[in-house]
C-alpha positions in Angstrom: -9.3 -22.0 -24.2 -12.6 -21.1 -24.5 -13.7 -23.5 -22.0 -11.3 -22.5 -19.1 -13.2 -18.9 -18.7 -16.0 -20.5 -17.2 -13.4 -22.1 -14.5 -12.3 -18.9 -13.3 -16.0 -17.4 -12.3 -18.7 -15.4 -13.9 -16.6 -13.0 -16.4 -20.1 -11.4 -17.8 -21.7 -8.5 -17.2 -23.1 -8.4 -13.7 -26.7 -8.6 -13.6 -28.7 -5.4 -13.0 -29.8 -5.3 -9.1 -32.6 -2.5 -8.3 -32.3 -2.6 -5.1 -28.9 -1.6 -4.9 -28.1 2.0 -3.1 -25.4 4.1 -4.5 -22.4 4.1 -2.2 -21.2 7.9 -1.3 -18.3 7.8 -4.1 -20.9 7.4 -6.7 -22.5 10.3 -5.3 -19.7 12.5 -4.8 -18.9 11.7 -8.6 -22.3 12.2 -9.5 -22.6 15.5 -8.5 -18.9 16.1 -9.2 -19.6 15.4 -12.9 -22.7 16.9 -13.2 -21.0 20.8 -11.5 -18.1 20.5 -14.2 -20.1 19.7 -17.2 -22.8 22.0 -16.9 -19.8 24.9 -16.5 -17.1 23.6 -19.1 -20.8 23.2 -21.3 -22.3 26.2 -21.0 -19.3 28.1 -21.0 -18.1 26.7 -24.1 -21.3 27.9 -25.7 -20.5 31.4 -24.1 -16.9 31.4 -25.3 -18.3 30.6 -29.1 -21.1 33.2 -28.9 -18.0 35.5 -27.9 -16.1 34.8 -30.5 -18.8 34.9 -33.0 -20.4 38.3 -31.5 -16.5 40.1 -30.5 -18.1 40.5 -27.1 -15.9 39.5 -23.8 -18.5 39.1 -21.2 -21.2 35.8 -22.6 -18.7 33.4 -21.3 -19.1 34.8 -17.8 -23.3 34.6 -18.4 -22.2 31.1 -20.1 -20.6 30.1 -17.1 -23.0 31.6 -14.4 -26.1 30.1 -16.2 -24.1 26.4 -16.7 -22.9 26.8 -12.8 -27.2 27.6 -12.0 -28.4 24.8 -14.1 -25.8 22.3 -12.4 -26.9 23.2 -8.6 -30.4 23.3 -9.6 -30.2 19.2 -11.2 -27.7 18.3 -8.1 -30.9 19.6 -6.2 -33.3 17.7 -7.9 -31.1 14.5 -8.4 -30.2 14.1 -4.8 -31.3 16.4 -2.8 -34.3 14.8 -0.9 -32.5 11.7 1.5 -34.9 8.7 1.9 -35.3 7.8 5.6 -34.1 4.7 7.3 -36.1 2.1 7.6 -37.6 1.5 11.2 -36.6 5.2 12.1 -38.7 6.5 14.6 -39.4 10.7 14.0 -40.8 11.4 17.2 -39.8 11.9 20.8 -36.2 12.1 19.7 -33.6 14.5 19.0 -31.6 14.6 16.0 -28.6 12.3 17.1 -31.5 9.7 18.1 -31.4 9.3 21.5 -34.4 10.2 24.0 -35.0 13.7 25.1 -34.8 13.8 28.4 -38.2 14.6 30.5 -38.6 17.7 31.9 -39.4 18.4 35.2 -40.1 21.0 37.6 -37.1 22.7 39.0 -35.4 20.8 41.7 -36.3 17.6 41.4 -35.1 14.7 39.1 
């Protein structure tokens, strides 16, 4: 048996490619992940301080703060897009076409 899992393919670990780009799920889980751990974290650690101090309002700072920190990684993690290779930045407008010349009133 141990010989027929080489018939069927590659069944190992998939090598590691660098130059592999995230696809926009990855992303969207990324950043999805990141948003509700940083608030179920940090306002777990708000809830406990509550309990601990008999206050009611450190889970709300908890959460606020863990919401904060969350935004401010997303930003850092993703926030700057690499450009496209062979993208041109000037003469055209933002959906890439050619801005048309302008001319003097009248004529074309």
């Amino acid at each position: 048996m141990a010989g027929d899992s080489s018939s069927r393919g590659n069944s190992g670990p998939r090598p590691a490619d660098p130059a592999r780009q995230p696809s926009g799920a990855d992303i969207g889980w990324g950043i999805t992940g990141t948003m509700l751990s940083g608030i179920i974290v940090w306002g777990g650690v708000g809830l406990l301080l509550d309990r601990w101090w008999g206050t009611s309002f450190v889970a709300l700072i908890g959460v606020l703060l863990g919401l904060t920190v969350a935004i401010y990684l997303v930003v850092v993690k993703y926030g700057a897009v690499p450009p496209a290779e062979g993208a041109r930045g000037t003469g055209s407008s933002q959906a890439g076409r050619r801005r048309p010349t302008r001319t003097q009133k009248g004529q074309r």
